[in-house]
Structure formats: C-alpha cells, structure tokens
N, C-alpha and C positions, 0 to 999 in steps of 0.2 A: 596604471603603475606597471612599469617597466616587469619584466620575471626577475632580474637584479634587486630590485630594488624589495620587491617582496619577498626573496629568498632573506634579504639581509633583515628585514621586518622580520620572520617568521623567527631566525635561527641566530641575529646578533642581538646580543644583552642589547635594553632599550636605555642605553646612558645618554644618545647622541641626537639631538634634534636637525637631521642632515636635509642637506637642501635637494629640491627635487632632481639634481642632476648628476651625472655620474659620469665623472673624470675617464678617459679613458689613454691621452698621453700626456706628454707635456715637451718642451724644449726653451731654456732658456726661462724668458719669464712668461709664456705663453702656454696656456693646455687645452686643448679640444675635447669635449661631451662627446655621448655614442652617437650622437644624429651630427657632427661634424662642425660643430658652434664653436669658433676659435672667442677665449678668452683671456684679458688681461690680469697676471695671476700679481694681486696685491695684497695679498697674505703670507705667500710660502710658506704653507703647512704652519701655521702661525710660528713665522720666524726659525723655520727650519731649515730647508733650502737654501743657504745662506749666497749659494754664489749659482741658484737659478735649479732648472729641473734638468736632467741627463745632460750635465756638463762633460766635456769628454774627458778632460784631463782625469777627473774626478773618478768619472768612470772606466776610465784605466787604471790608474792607482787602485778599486774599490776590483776589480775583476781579475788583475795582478796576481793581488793577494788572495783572492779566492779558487785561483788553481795552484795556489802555494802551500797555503794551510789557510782552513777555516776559524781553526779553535782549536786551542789547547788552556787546560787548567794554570793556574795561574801558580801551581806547583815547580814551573818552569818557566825559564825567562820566552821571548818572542820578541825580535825584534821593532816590528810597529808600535808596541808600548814605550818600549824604552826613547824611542825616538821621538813620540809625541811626546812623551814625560820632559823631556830635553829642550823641546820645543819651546812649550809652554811655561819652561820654568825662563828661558833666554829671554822669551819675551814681556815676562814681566815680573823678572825678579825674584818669583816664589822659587821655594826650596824643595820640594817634592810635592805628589804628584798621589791622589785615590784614582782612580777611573772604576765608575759604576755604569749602571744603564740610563741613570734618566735625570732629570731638576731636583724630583723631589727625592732620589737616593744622595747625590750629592750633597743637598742640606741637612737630610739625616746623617749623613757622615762628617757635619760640619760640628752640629749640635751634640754630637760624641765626642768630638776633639774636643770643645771649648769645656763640655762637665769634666773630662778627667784632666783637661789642664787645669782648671781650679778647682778639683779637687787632690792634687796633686803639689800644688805652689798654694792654695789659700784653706780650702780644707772642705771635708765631705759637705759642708751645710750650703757652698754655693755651688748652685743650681739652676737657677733663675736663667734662663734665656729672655733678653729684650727686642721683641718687634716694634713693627709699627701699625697704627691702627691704617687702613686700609691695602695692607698686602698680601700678598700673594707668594706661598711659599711651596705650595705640592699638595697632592691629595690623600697621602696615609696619614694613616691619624695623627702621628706627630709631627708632619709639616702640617696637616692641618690647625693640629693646636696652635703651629707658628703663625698661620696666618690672621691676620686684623681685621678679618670679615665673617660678620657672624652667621650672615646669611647659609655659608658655605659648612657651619658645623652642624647645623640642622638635626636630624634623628641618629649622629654617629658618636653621641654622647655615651660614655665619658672618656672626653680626649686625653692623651698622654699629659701629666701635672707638668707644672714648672715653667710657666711661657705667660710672660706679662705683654698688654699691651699701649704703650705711649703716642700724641697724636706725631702724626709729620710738622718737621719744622715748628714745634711747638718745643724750643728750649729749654724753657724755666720747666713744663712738664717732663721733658727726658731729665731734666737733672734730678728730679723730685723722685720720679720712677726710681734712677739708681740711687739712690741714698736710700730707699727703702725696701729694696731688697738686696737678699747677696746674689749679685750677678756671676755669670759666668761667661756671658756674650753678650753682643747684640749683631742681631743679624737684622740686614735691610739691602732693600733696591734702590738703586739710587734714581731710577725711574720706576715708578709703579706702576706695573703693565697693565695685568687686571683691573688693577683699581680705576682706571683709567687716563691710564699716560700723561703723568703725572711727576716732571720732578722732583727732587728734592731741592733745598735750598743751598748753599755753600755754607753758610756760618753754619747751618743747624750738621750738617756733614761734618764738618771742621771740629763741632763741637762730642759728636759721637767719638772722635780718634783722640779728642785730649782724654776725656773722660776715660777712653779704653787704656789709655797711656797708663793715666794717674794713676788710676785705680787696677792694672792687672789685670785684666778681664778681655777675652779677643774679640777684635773687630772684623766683621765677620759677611763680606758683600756676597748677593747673591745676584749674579750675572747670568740666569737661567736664559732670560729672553735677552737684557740688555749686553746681553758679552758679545764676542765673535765678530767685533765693527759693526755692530746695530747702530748705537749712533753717533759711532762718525768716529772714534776710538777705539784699540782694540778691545779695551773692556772699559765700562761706563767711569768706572771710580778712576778713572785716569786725566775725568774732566776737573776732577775737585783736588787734587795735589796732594792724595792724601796715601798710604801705604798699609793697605789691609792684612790683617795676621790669617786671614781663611779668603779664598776668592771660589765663587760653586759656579758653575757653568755646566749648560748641555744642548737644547735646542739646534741653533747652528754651527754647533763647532760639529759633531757629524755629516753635515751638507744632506742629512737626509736617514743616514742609518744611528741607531739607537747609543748613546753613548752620553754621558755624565763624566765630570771632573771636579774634584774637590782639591783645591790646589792650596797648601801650607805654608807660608811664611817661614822666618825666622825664628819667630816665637813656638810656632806648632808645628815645626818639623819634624820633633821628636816624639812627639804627645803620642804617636801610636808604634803600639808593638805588636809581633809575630802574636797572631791568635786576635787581636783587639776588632778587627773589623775584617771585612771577606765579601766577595765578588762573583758568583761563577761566571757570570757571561765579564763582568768590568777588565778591560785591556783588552778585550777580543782584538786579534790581529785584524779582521778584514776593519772593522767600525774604525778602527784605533789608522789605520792607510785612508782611510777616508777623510779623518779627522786632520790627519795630516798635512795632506793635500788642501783642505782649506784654510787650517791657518797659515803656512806657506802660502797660499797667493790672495792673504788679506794683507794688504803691502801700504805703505805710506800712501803710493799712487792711488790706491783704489778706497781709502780711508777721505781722503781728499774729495775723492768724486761724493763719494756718501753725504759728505759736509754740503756739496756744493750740488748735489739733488732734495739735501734738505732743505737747504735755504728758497731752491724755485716753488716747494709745495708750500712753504709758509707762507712766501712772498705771495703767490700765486689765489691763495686761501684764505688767508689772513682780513677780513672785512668785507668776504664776498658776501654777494646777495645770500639769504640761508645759512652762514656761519654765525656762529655766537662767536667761537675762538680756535686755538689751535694751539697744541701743547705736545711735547715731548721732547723728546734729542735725535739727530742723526736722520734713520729711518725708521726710527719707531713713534709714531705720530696719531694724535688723537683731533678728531674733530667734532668740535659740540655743534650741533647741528640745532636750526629750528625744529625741523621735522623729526617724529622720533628716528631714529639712527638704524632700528630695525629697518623703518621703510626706505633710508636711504641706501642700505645693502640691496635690498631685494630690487628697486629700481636700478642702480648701478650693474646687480646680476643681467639683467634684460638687456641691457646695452650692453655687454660683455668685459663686465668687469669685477672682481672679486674681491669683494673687500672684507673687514671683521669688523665686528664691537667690543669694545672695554666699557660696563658701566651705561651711561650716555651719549657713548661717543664714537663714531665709524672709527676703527683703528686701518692703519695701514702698517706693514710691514712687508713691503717688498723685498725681494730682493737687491742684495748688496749692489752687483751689476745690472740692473737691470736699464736700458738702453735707454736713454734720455729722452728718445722720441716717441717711444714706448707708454714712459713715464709722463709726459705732455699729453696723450692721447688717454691714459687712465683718469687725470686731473682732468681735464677738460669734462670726462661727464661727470665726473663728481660735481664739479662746478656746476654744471646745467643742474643737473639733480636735483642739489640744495635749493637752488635759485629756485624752480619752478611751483 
C-alpha cells in the first residue's frame, strides 16, 4: 500500500470502497496513475467532467474568474450567476433559476417549491411528494426518503415523512398512488441511473404530466446525472415532449467544480420568496463561469455526436458474446453482463480502462467529447471482457 493511499485509509471517513490506484492527472478523456499507466476514463467522475479533464477553454473561463473574485455572499449580485441564470433559463424555457452545491440540494429545493405551492393553491394537508420505486434522488435524509430503494435507507431511520413510492411505467399503479393521496409532486428520472440505467417509458411520462396538469400538483424532473447532453439532449425530459414545472440538475453542468441548479417553470416561479430558501456557497462566481462555459459549448453539433457515439456502443454491444442487454439513452449506458459486472470493471481496470456499475450492470458515462477512436478502443475491451 502506497503512503497515499494509507494516509487516506488512516485519516479519510471509510464511506468509499476506492480502487487500488491513484489518479494522478488527467487530459481529455484520458488520466494516468502515479507509476505512469495511461487509462481510458469511461466514467468521468461518474458524469461530471462533462466535456473531458483540464479542458482549456474551460480552464480559462474557471481561472479567469478566480483572479476576479472567488466569492461573494449572495447578499449581492455577481455577474457569472446571473449569466448562467440566463442561460439555462434560453435554453429551455424555464423562468428562474436556485443554484446550490450539489444533486441532492437541488431536489431539496425542489420538494420545498412543490409543498408550498400546494400548500398555498390547494392547502396545508398536501404534502405527499410522488417517486418511483427504484430511484435515486441524493443522500440527506430527505432526498433519501425520496429515493425508491430501500437498500439505501438502511440504520438512517426515521427518514423525513411525506414521500410515497409507485413502480416505473407501471400506470394503473401511479394513478392509484395519486388518487390516494394529497400530492404536491412528483419527482423522477427519466433515466434511472442508480437503479441501473433504465428508461422510463413515453406513455407512463406522458401520463405523469396529464396527471400533474389535471390535478395541480408540479411535475418535477430530476436531471442530476441525466441533464447537461448525457443522452444525446440537453436535458433528458426533452426526449418525451413533455414541459416540466421544476427541472434539478448538477453533476456536469460544472465540468467538474461543485454546483447544483434548481430550475422553475411557469408555474413555480414565484413559489419562492426573500427568506424561503438560502445558499452560502450556491451562484459562486468561479463554479457558476465554469458552469457556463459548458453549457455554452453543449451545442446541437456536439449533442448530435453524443446520439451518434451512442448508437456505435449499442450497435457495437448489443448481442455480443457476454451481453445479456444494453439499456440507457445518449451516454449514459448500462450493460447487463454474464459475468458479474464487478469483475468486469476490475478486468476492463487492467487493460486500462475505467468503467462503473449501476445495480447489475457495468455503466458507462463518458465523456460528452470524448474522441471516437478513443471510444472504439474502450469498447473493444469491454467486448473482449465480456466475451472471455
């Protein structure tokens, strides 16, 4: 054991089951160990890195701002917020703009909007937030309670009340769910990252937004993993035609530094007032130029490629020797493997390539750009892998 790697043993909390090797740069979608082992990075920081490791533009934009200002309280305006606020509202509609630090402060700030919008339009008794049984929403206690896996609530009992769980694409059961309680939301992924890279269906989507319509109650995506052109859209609810009253997003719309957005509708633009909700670190100027800078060059062009590096891994994977299946959108991709999916990482690791698990199943989430030949070259041992 490395002196690294024991210092981090001795003196970091034991949450992390980390692999024996220890990163030490990276460029593009490539990063090298301390003994100089170049590997193929098909995680990016699970979907963080959106547009690769020390991108330059990025990293001008990101070091710009840091001999500008670092931070300032959100007592006062700063340009790089108000600009991504702008941003992300052009690009899809919404009306304003939280910026937090992370996935699961975003859905916290989602699940605030939607109780005092109905309790404000229908009355204090609705409450009820609607998930989906196998997802994945954040890890303080009340995105915990949101999420639809029980595994995950373990000895951190008793989780915040008011959070039902209904299955995916299971209809008849979400209608049943809402009629029996007073809702105030429903929140869901429209791919199930965790759970293991899993879409949702259209009608059962379709049928969340009449339901939200009918009945008052906000419709509520969370785009933590699947936003920022993950697969192959700038944000996933763009594949079902549908127009969300809350969009949460964070992972790679950062490109890497710490940043959360809870983006408001029409319906929820107003729902919050001075005093209701609060930030210290959320708009930070440097996160918030960073943040920028990628969605600015997530571009039609480069959405396109996403679509058209997704279709070579399916095609590619889809019935090979060692595949069950292959499931997701864009680049966020899961593969059910013969082999358990543990050893197909840890072999892939060896050959110099890095991959994750959802559940069953090897995930991939490269990078957005990440170089097609690059990309052939990471497929190819997955493919051996599985096969052997």
């Amino acid at each position: 054991m490395s002196y690294l790697m024991e210092t981090d043993k001795n003196y970091v909390a034991n949450t992390y089951n980390r692999f024996p090797i220890e990163i030490v740069r990276g460029c593009g979608s490539k990063v090298w160990d301390a003994d100089g082992k170049r590997y193929i990075d098909m995680g990016s920081g699970i979907g963080v890195t959106a547009l690769g490791l020390c991108d330059e533009g990025w990293q001008t934009a990101v070091t710009a701002q840091l001999g500008q200002l670092q931070h300032m309280s959100n007592l006062y305006y700063t340009e790089p917020c108000a600009k991504l606020a702008k941003l992300l509202c052009h690009r899809t509609g919404m009306k304003k703009v939280f910026f937090g630090n992370s996935g699961a402060e975003a859905n916290e700030c989602a699940i605030k909007v939607a109780r005092k919008y109905a309790a404000e339009k229908k009355g204090l008794e609705y409450t009820t937030i609607v998930t989906l049984v196998n997802s994945f929403h954040g890890r303080t206690l009340t995105t915990l309670a949101a999420t639809g896996q029980d595994h995950f609530h373990g000895l951190f009992r008793p989780l915040t009340p008011g959070f039902v769980h209904t299955p995916a694409n299971d209809i008849e059961a979400l209608r049943r769910t809402v009629a029996e309680h007073k809702v105030a939301g429903i929140l869901f992924e429209c791919v199930q990252g965790e759970g293991g890279v899993i879409p949702l269906e259209p009608d059962f989507v379709q049928e969340m937004a009449r339901l939200a319509a009918e009945q008052d109650f906000l419709l509520m995506v969370d785009e933590v993993q699947t936003g920022n052109g993950r697969t192959g859209q700038l944000y996933a609810y763009m594949h079902y035609g549908i127009t969300p009253d809350v969009v949460t997003t964070a992972k790679g719309l950062g490109g890497g530094l710490p940043i959360g957005a809870c983006l408001l509708g029409e319906k929820a633009e107003s729902v919050l007032g001075y005093g209701d909700h609060g930030s210290t670190y959320g708009g930070n100027p440097v996160c918030c130029a960073g943040a920028y800078y990628v969605i600015s060059h997530i571009t039609d062009a480069l959405l396109a490629q996403v679509r058209e590096k997704s279709d070579y891994v399916f095609s590619t994977l889809s019935g090979a020797p060692g595949v069950k299946s292959v499931s997701g959108k864009g680049l966020m991709i899961g593969i059910e493997t013969e082999k358990p999916a543990a050893e197909v990482v840890k072999a892939c690791m060896a050959q110099g390539v890095l991959c994750l698990t959802a559940k069953t199943k090897v995930r991939l989430l490269p990078a957005l750009n990440i170089p097609m030949e690059l990309l052939k070259e990471a497929v190819e041992v997955i493919r051996r892998t599985c096969a052997e």
